[in-house]
N, C-alpha and C positions, 0 to 999 in steps of 0.2 A: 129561561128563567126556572121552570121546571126543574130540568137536571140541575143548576147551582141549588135550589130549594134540595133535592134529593140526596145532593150530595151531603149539605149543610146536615140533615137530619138522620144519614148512614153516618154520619163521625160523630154525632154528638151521641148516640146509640151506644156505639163501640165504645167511646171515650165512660161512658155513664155505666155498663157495663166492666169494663177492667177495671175501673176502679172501687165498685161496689162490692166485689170479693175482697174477704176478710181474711188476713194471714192466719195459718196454725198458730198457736201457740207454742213455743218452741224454747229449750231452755239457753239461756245467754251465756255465753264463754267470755271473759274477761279476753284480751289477747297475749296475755301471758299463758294463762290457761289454755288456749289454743294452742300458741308453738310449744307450749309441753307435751301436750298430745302429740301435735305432729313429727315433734324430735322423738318421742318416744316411736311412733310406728316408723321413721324411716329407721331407727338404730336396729330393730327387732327385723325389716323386712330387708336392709341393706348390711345389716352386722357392721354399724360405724361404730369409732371406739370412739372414748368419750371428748376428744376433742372435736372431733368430728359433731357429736352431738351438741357438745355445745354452739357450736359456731354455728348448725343449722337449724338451734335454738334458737342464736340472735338472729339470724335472716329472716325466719319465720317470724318472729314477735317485730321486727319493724317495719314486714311488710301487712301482719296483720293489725297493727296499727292504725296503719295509713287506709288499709280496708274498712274499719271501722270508719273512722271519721267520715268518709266515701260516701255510707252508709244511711248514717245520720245526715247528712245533705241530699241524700238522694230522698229517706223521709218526709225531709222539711218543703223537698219541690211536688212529693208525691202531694201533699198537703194542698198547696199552692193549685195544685193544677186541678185539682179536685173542686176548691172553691174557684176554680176559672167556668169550670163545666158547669157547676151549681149556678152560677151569674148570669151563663151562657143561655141556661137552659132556662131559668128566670125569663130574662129578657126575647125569647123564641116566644115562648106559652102569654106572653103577654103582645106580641105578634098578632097572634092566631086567633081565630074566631070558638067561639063553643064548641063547633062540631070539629072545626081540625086539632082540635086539643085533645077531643075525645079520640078521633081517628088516631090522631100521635102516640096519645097512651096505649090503645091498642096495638098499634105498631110497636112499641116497644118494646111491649110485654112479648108477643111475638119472636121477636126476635130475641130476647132473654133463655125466652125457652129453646127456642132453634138453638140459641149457640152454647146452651147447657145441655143440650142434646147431642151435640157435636163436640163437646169437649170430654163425654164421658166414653163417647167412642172413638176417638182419636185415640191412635197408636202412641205408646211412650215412644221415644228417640231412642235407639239402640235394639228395640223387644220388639218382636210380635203380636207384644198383648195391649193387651186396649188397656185406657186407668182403669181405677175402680176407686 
């Protein structure tokens, strides 16, 4: 009973944490706008002529299309899942007694910091260097 209680409250942690971080801010490309960029860097790093370019304009733009849409669904379930965990987490703390509430919130806090402590020292993929 323990370890399902332990488990229940390591995934609902994790879950409460990854989704608690807040995207950059970042500016939006249309996806036209995009396969232009990108037809533009392969013509300049590949020297295609302009048929070329264009055709790997429409490839790009109807596959960045389909990426968007992708995108915007994935959103809608980020959303979704976030109010599942909100519910989740609701109905746990409404479980629980005074003091395991308090213990839980300690716990959590915890482990926010551990793994914001570990995520700042985590290696990028590819580099030697840790983020920053």
């Amino acid at each position: 009973m323990k370890t399902k209680i332990g488990i229940l409250l390591v995934t609902i942690c994790f879950s409460t944490v990854a989704f608690a971080q807040k995207p950059k801010e970042r500016k939006e490309f249309s996806p036209e706008q995009m396969a232009l960029k990108q037809a533009e860097m392969l013509k300049t790093r590949l020297q295609l002529n302009e048929t070329q370019k264009k055709k790997v304009y429409e490839l790009n733009l109807k596959y960045n299309k389909e990426n968007k849409m992708l995108m915007e669904q994935m959103q809608e379930l980020r959303k979704k899942m976030q109010e599942l965990n909100q519910n989740k987490e609701t109905e746990l703390k409404g479980m629980l007694t005074p003091e395991q509430n308090a213990a839980y919130d300690m716990w959590k806090q915890d482990r926010k910091r551990e793994m914001k402590k570990n995520f700042k020292t985590e290696k990028r993929p590819g580099t030697a260097q840790p983020r920053k």
